[in-house]
C-alpha positions as CSV (number, residue, x, y, z in Angstrom):
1,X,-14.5,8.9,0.2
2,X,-15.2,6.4,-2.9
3,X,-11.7,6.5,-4.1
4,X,-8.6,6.4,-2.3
5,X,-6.4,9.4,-2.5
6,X,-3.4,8.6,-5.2
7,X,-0.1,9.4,-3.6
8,X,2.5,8.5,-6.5
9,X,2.4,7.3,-9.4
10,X,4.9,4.8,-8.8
11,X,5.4,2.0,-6.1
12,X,7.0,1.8,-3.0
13,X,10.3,-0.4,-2.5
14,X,10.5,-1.7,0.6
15,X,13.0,-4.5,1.9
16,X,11.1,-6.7,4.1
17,X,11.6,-9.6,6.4
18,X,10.4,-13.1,6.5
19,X,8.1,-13.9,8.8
20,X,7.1,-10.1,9.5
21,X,3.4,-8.4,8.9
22,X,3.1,-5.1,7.3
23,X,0.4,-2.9,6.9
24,X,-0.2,-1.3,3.7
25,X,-2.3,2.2,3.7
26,X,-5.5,1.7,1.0
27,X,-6.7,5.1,1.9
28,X,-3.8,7.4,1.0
29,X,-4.1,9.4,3.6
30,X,-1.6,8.4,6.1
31,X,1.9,10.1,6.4
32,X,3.8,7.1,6.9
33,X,3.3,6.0,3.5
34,X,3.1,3.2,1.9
35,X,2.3,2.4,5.3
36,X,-1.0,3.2,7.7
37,X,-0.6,5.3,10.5
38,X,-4.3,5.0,11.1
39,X,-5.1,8.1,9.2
40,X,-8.1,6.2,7.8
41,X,-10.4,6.8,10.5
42,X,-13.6,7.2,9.2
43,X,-12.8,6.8,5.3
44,X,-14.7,3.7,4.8
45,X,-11.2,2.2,3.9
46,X,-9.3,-0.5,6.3
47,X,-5.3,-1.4,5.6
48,X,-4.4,-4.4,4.2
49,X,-1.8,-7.2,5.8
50,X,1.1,-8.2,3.9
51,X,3.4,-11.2,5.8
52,X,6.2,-11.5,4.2
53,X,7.2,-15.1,2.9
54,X,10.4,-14.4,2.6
55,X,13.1,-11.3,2.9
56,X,14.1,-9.2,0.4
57,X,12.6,-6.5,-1.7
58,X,8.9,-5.9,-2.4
59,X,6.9,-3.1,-4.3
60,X,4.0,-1.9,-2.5
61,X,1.4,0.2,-5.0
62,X,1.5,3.6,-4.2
63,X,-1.0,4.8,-6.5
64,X,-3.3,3.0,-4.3
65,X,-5.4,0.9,-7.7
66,X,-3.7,-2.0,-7.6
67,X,-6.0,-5.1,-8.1
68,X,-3.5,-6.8,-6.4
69,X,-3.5,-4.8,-2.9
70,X,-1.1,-4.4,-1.5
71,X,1.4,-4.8,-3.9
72,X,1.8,-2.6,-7.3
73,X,0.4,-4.5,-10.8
74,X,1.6,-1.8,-13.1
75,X,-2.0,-0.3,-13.0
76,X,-0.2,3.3,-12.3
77,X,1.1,3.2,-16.2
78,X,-2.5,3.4,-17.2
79,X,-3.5,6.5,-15.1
């Protein structure tokens, strides 16, 4: 796979907590999204961390072409 699979065109809100890792799905294949559930097994694509400086709401890309991964740029307007 060369790109990742597009899930939405639109990003994730997620409330998140200080201090706290996340791990956002680059692939687009996992179920649990905008999160992996390992799903990219042999896709040539790894998640990517997110800690979380502080709590509150963040917006995660979910049209996975973001150049600023893990979290959405407003690249999905484009597509």
């Amino acid at each position: 796979m060369t790109e990742p699979l597009m899930v939405q065109k639109s990003p994730y809100p997620v409330v998140v907590e200080a201090g706290q890792r996340y791990w956002w799905c680059a692939c687009g294949r996992s179920q649990t999204q905008p999160f992996c559930d390992g799903s990219h097994q042999g896709s040539g694509f790894e998640p990517v961390e997110y800690q979380a400086r502080k709590s509150g709401t963040v917006y995660f890309c979910g049209c996975k072409r973001t150049g600023n991964q893990p979290l959405c740029d407003g690249t999905h307007a484009t597509l």
